[in-house]
N, C-alpha and C positions, 0 to 999 in steps of 0.2 A: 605410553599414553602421552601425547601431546599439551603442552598446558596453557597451548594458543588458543582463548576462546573465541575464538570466528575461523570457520574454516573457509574452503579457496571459493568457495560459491558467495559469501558474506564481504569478501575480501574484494571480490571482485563487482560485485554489485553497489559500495560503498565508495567504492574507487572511481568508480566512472557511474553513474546514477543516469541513465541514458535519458530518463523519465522526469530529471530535475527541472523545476518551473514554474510557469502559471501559464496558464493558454487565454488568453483577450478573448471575450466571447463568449468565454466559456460559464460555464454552473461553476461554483467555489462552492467547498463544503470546508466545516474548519472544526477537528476533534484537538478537546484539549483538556487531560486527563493522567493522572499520576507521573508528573512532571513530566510529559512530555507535549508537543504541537503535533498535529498530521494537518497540514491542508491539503485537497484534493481539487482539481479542475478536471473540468470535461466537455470535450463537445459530441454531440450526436447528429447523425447521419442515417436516415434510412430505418430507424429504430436499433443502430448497431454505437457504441462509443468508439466513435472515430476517430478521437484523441483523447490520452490520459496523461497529468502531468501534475507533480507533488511535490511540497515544501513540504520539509521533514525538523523537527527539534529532537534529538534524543540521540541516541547511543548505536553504532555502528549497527548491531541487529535490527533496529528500526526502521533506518533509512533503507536496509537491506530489504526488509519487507513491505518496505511500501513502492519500493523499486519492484521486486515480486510480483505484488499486486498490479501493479501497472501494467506489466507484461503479459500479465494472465487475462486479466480485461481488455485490452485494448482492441478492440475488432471483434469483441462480443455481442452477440445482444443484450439490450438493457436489462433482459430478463436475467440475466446472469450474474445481477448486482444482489441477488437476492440469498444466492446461496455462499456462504465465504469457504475457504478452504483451510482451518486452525490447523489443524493435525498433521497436512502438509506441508505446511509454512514452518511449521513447527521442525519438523523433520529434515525436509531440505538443507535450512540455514543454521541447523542444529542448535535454537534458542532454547536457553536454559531454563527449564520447567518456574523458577522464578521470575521469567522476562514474560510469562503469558502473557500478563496484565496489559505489556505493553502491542502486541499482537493483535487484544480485545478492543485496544483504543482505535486500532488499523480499521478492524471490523464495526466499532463502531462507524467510522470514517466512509467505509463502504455504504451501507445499510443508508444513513445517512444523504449520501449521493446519488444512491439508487432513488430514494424517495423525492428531490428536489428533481431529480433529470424526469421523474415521472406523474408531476404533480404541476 
């Protein structure tokens, strides 16, 4: 057993954060919760999120999942800010049954943006 807590999907998402930034124009959303930041931007197109892009505070797993998110959203419809995916995320980037919390703050973040891009 390996005692590298981020494996190569965390590593690599952390490393290059393809999604890092703020988009001009865009909706800003800004979660900020059990020490950590999530800011989110976005613009929309057509009813789909044509651009996603996030400032992150927190611990390699974090910025790993809001990079996630990013990619999973991005060319969605906005209907699909509605459902988040914990259990996956979870899984994936193999975050430690202690780091939910910090997952919950993603998902706050989402929920969040969903509701300003549709209000």
């Amino acid at each position: 057993m390996s005692s590298d807590p981020y494996n190569a999907r965390v590593r690599e998402f952390f490393a290059a954060p393809v999604h890092a930034g703020s988009l001009a124009g865009g909706v800003t959303v800004l979660a900020d919760d059990q020490g950590v930041r999530v800011a989110l931007s976005a613009r929309v197109a057509d009813g789909r999120i044509a651009a996603l892009r996030f400032r992150a505070w927190g611990c390699p797993h974090l910025v790993a999942a809001v990079e996630w998110v990013c990619r999973h959203y991005e060319g969605e419809p906005l209907e699909a800010l509605e459902k988040f995916p914990t259990a996956r995320i979870m899984e994936d980037l193999a975050v430690p049954i202690e780091k939910t919390g910090r997952i919950l703050v993603v998902e706050d973040a989402i929920h969040s943006l969903g509701r300003s891009l549709t209000h």
